[in-house]
DSSP file (Angstrom, degrees, kcal/mol; ACC not computed):
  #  RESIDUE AA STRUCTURE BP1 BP2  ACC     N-H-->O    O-->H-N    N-H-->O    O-->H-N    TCO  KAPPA ALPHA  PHI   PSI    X-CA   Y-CA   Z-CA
    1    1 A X              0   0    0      0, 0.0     2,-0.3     0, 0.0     0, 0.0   0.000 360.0 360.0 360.0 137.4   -2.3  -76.4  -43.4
    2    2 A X        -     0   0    0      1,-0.1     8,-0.0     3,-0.0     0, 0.0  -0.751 360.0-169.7 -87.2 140.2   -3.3  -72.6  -42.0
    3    3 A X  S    S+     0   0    0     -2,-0.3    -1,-0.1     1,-0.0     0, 0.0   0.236  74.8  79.7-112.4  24.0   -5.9  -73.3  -39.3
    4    4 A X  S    S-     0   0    0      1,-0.0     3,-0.1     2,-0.0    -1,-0.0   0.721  83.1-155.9 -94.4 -40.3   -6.8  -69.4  -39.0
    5    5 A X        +     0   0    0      1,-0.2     2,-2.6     2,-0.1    -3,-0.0   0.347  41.0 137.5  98.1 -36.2   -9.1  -70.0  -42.3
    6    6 A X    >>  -     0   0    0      1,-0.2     3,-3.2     2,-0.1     4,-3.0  -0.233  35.0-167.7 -78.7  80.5   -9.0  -66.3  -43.6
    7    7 A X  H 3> S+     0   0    0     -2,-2.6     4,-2.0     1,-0.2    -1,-0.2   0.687  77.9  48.3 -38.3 -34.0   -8.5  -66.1  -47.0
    8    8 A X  H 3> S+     0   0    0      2,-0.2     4,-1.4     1,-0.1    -1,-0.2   0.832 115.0  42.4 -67.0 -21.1   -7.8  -62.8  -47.6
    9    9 A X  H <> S+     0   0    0     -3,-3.2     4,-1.6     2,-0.2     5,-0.4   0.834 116.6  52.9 -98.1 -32.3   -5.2  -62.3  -44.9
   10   10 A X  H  X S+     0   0    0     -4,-3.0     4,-3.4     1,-0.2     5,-0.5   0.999 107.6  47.7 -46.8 -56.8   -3.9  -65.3  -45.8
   11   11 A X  H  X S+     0   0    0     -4,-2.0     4,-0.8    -5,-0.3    -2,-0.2   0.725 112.7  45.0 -46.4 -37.3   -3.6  -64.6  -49.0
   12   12 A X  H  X S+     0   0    0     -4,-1.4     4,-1.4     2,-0.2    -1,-0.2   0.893 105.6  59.9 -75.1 -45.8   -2.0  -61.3  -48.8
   13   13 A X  H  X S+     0   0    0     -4,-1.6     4,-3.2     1,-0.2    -2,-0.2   0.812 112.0  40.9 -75.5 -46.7    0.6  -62.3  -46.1
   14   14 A X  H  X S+     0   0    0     -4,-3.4     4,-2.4    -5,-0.4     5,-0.4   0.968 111.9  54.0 -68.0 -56.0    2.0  -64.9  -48.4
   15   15 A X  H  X>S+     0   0    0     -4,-0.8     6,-2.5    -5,-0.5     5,-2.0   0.805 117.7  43.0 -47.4 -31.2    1.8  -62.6  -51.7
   16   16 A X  H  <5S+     0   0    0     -4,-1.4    -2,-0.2     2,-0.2    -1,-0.2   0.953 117.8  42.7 -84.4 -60.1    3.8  -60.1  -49.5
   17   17 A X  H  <5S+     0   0    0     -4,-3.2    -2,-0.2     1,-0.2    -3,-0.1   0.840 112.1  47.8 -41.6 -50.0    5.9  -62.5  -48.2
   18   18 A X  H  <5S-     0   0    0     -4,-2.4    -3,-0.2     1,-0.1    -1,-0.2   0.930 107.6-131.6 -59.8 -71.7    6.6  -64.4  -51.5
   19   19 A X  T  <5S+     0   0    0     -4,-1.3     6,-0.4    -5,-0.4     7,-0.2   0.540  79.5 116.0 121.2  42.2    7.1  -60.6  -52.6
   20   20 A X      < +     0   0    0     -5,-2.0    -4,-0.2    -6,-0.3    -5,-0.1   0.291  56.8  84.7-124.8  10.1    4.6  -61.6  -55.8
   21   21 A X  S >  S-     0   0    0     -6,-2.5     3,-0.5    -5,-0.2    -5,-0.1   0.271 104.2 -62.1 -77.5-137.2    1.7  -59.0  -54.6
   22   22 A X  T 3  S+     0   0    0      1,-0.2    -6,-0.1     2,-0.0    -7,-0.0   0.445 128.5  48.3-109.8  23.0    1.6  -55.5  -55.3
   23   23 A X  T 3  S-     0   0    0     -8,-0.2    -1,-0.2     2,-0.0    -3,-0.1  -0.030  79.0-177.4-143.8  72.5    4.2  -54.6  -53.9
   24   24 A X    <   +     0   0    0     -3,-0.5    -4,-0.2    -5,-0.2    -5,-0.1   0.469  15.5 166.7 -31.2 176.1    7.3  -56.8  -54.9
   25   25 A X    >   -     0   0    0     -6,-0.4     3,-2.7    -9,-0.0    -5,-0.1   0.001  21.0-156.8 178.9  87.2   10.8  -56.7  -53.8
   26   26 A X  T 3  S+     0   0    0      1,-0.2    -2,-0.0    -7,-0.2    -6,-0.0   0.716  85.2  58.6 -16.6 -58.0   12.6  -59.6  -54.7
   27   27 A X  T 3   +     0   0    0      1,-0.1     2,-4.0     2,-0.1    -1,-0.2   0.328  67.9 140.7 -71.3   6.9   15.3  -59.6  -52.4
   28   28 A X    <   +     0   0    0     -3,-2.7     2,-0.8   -10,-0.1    -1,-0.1   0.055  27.3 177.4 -37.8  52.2   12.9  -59.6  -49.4
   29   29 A X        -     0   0    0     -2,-4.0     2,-0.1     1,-0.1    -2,-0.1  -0.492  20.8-141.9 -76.9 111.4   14.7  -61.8  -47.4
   30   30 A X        -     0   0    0     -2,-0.8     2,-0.7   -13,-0.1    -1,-0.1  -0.370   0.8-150.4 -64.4 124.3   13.3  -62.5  -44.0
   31   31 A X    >>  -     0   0    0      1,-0.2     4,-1.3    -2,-0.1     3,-1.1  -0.734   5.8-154.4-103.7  95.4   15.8  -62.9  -41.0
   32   32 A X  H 3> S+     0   0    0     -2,-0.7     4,-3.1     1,-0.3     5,-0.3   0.801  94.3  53.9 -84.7 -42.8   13.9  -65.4  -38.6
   33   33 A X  H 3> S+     0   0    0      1,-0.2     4,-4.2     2,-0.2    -1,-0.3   0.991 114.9  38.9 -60.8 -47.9   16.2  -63.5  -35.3
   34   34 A X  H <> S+     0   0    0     -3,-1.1     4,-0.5     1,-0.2     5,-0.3   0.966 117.1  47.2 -52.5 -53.3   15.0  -60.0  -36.3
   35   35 A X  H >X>S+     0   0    0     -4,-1.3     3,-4.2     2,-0.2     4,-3.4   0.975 114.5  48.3 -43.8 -62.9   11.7  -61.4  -36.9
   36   36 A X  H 3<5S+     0   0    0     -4,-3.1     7,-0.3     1,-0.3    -2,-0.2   0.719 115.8  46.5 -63.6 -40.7   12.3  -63.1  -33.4
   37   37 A X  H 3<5S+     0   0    0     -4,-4.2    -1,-0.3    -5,-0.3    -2,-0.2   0.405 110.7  46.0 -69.5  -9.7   13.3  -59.8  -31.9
   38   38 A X  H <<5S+     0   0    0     -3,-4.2     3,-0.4    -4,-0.5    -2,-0.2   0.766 133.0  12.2-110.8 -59.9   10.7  -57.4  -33.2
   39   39 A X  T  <5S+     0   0    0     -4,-3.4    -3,-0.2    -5,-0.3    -2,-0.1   0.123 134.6  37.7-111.9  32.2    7.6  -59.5  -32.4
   40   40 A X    > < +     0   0    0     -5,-0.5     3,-2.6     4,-0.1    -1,-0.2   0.502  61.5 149.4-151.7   4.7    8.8  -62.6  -30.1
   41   41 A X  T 3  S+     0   0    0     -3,-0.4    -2,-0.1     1,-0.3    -3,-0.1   0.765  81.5  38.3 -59.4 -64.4   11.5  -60.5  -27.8
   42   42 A X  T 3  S-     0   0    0      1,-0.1    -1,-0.3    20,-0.0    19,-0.1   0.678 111.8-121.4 -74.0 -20.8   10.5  -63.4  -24.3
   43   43 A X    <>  +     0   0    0     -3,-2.6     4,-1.1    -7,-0.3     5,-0.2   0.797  68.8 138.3  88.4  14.3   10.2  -66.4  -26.7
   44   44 A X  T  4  +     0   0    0      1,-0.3    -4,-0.1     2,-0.2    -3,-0.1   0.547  67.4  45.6-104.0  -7.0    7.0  -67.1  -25.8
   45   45 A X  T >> S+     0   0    0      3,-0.1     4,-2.4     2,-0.1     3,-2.4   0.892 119.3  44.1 -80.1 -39.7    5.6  -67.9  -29.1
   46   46 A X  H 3> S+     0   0    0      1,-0.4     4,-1.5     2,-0.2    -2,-0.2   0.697 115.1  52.2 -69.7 -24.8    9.0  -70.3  -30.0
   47   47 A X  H 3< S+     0   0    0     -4,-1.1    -1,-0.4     2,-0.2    -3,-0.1   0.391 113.9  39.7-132.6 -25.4    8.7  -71.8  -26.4
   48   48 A X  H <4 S+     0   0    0     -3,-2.4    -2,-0.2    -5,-0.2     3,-0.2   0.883 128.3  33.4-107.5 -52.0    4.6  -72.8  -26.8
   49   49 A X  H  < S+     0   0    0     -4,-2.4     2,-0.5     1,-0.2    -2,-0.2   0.664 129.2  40.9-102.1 -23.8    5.0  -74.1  -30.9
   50   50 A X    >X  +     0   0    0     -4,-1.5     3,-2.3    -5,-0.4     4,-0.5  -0.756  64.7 173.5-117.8  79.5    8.9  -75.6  -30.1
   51   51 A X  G >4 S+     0   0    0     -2,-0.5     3,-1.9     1,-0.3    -1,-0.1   0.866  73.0  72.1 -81.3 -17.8    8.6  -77.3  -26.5
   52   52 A X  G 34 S+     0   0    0      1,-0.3    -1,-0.3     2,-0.1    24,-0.1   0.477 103.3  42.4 -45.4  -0.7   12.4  -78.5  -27.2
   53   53 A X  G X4 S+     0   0    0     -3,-2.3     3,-2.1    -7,-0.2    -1,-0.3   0.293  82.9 110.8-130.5 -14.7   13.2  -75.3  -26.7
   54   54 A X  T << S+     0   0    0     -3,-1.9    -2,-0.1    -4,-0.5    -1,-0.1   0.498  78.4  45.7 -51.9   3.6   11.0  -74.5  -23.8
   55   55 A X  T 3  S+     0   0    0     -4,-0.1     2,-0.5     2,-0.1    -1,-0.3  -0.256  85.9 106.5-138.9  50.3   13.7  -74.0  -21.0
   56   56 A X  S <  S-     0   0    0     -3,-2.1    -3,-0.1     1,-0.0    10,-0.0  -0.999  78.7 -89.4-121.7 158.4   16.1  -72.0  -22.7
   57   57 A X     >  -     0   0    0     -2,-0.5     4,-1.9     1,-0.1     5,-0.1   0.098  29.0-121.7 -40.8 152.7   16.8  -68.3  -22.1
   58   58 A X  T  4 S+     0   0    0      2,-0.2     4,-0.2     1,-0.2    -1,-0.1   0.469 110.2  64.5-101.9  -3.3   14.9  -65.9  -24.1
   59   59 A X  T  > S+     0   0    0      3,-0.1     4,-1.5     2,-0.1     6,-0.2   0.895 103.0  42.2 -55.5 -45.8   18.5  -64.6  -25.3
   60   60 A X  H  > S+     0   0    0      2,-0.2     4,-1.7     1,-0.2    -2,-0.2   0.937 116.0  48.6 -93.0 -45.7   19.7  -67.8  -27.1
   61   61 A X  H  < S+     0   0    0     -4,-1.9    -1,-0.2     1,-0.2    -3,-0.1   0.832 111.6  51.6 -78.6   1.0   16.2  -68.3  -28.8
   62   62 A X  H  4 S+     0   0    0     -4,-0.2    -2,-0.2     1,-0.1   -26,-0.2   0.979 127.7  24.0 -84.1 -38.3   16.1  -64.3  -30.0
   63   63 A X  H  < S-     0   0    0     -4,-1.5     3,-0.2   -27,-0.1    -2,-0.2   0.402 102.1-133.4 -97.9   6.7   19.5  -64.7  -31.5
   64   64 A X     <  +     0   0    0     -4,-1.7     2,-2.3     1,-0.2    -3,-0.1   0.496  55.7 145.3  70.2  -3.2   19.2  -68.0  -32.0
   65   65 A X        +     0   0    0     -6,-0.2     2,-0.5    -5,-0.1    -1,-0.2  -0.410  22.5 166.0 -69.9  74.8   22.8  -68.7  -30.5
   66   66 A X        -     0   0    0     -2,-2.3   -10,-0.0    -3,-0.2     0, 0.0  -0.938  40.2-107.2-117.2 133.2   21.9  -72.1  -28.8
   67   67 A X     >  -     0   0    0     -2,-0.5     4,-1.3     1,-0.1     5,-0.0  -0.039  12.4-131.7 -24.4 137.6   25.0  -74.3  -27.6
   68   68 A X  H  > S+     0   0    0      2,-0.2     4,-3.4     3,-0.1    -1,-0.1   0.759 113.8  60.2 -59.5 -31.3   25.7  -77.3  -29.5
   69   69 A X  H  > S+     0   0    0      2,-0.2     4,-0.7     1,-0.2     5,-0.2   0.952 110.1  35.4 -56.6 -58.2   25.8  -78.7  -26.1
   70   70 A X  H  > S+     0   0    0      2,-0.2     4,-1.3     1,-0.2    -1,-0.2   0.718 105.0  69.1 -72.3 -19.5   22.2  -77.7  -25.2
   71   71 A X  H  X>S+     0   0    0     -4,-1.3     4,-3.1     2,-0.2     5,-1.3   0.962 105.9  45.3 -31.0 -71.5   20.9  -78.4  -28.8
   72   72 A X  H  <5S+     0   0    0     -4,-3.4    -2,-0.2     1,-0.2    -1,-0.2   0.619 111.2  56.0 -94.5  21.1   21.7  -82.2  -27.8
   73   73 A X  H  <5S+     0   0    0     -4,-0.7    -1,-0.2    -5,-0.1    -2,-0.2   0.813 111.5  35.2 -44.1 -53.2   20.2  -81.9  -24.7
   74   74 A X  H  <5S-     0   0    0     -4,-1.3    -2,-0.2    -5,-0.2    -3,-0.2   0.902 108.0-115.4 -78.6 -32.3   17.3  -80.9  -25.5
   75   75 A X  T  <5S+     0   0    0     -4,-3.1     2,-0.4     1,-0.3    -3,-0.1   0.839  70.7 130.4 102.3  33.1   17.0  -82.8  -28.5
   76   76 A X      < -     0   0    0     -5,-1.3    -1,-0.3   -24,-0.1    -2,-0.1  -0.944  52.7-111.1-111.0 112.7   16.9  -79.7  -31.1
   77   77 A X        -     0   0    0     -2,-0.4     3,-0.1    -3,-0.1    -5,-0.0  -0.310  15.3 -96.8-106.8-156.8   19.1  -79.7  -34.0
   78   78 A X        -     0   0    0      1,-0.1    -1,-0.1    -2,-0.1   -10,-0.0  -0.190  60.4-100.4 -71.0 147.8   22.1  -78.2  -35.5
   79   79 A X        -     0   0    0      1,-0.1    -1,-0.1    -3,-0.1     3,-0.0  -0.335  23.0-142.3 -85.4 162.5   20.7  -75.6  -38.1
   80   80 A X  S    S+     0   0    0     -3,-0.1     2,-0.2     2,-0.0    -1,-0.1   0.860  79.7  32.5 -89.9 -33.5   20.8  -76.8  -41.5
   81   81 A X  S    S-     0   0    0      4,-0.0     2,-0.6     5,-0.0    -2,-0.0  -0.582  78.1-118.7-111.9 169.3   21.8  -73.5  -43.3
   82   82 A X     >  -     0   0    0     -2,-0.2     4,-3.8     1,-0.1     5,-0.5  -0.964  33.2-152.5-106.9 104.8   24.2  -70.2  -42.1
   83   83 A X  T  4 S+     0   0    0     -2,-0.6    -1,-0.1     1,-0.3   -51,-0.0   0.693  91.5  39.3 -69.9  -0.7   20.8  -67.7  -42.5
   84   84 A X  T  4 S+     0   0    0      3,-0.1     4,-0.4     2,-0.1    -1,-0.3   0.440 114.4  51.8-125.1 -10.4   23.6  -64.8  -43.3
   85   85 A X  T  > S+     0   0    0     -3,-0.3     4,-1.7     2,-0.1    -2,-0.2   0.878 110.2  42.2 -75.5 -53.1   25.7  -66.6  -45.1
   86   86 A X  H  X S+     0   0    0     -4,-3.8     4,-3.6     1,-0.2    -3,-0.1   0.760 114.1  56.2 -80.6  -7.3   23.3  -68.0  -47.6
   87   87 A X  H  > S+     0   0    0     -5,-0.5     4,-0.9     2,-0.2     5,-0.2   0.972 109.5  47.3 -45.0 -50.8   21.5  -64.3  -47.9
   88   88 A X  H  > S+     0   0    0     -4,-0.4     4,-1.2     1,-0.3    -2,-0.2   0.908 112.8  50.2 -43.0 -46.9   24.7  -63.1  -48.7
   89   89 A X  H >X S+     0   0    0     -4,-1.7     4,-1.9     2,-0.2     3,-0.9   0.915 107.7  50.9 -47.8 -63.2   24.8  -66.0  -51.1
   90   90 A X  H >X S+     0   0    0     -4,-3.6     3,-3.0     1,-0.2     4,-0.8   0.905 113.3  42.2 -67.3 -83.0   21.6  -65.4  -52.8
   91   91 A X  H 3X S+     0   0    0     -4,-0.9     4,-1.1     1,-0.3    -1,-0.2   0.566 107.4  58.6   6.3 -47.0   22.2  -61.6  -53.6
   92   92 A X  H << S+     0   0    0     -4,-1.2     4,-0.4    -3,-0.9    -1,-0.3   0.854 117.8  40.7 -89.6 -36.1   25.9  -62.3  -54.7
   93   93 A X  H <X S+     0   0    0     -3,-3.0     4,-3.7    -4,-1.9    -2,-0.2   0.841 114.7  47.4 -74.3 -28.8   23.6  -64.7  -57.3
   94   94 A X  H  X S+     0   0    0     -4,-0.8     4,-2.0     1,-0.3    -3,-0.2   0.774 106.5  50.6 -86.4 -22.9   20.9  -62.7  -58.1
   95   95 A X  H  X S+     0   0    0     -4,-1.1     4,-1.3    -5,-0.4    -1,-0.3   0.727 117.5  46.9 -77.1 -17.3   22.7  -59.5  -59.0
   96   96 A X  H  > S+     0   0    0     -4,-0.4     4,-4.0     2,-0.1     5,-0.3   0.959 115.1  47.9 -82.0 -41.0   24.9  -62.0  -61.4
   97   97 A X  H  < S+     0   0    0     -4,-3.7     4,-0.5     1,-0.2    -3,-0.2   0.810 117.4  41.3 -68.9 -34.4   21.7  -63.5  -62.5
   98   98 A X  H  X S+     0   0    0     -4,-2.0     4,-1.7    -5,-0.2    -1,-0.2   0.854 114.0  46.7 -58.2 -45.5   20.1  -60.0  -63.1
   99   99 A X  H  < S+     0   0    0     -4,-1.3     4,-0.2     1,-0.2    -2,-0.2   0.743 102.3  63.0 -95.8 -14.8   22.8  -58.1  -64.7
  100  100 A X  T >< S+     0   0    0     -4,-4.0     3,-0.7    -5,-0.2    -1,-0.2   0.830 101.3  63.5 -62.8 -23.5   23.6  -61.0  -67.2
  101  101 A X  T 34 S+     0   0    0     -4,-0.5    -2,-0.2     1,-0.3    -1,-0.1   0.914 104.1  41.0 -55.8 -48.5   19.9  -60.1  -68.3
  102  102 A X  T 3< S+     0   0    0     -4,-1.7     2,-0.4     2,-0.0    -1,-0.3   0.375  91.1  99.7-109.7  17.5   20.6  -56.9  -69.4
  103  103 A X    <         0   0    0     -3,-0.7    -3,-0.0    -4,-0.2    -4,-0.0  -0.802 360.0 360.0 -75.6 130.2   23.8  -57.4  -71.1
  104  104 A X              0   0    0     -2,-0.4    -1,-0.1     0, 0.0    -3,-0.1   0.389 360.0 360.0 -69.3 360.0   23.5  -57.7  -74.6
């Protein structure tokens, strides 16, 4: 559930993300650290909405490099995907999935 309410900026923000407004690009792929880096640099949003995470350094939640050792401290777990391995992934599928389209 959004609790901001505003359809239009909702609405756009997903249509851009989703990359199904008007101005597509399929391969948008979002990197949550960059993301994490550009508009989040102290942690302070990840730190307020993820309080398992509230006492680590605002290095390891911008790159996301948190210990397996302080992960089960804190009671955070091990991430589920490699977010640059399965980009890679998806690309290396979607260019097969593309360019079989336009073979005859």
């Amino acid at each position: 559930h959004l609790i901001d309410g505003d359809l239009a900026a909702n609405n756009g923000g997903w249509q851009w993300s989703a990359s199904s407004g008007m101005d597509p690009r399929p391969l948008r792929i979002f990197n949550p650290h960059t993301q994490t880096q550009k508009f989040d640099a102290e942690g302070e949003y990840i730190r307020q909405w993820v309080p398992e995470l509230r006492n680590m350094e605002a290095s390891e939640l911008v790159t996301g490099k948190i210990l397996p050792l302080d992960r089960d401290r804190c009671g955070y777990p091990h991430p589920i995907v490699d977010h640059h391995h399965q980009q890679k992934r998806f690309k290396q599928l979607y260019s097969t999935m593309t360019s079989s389209r336009s073979s005859p």
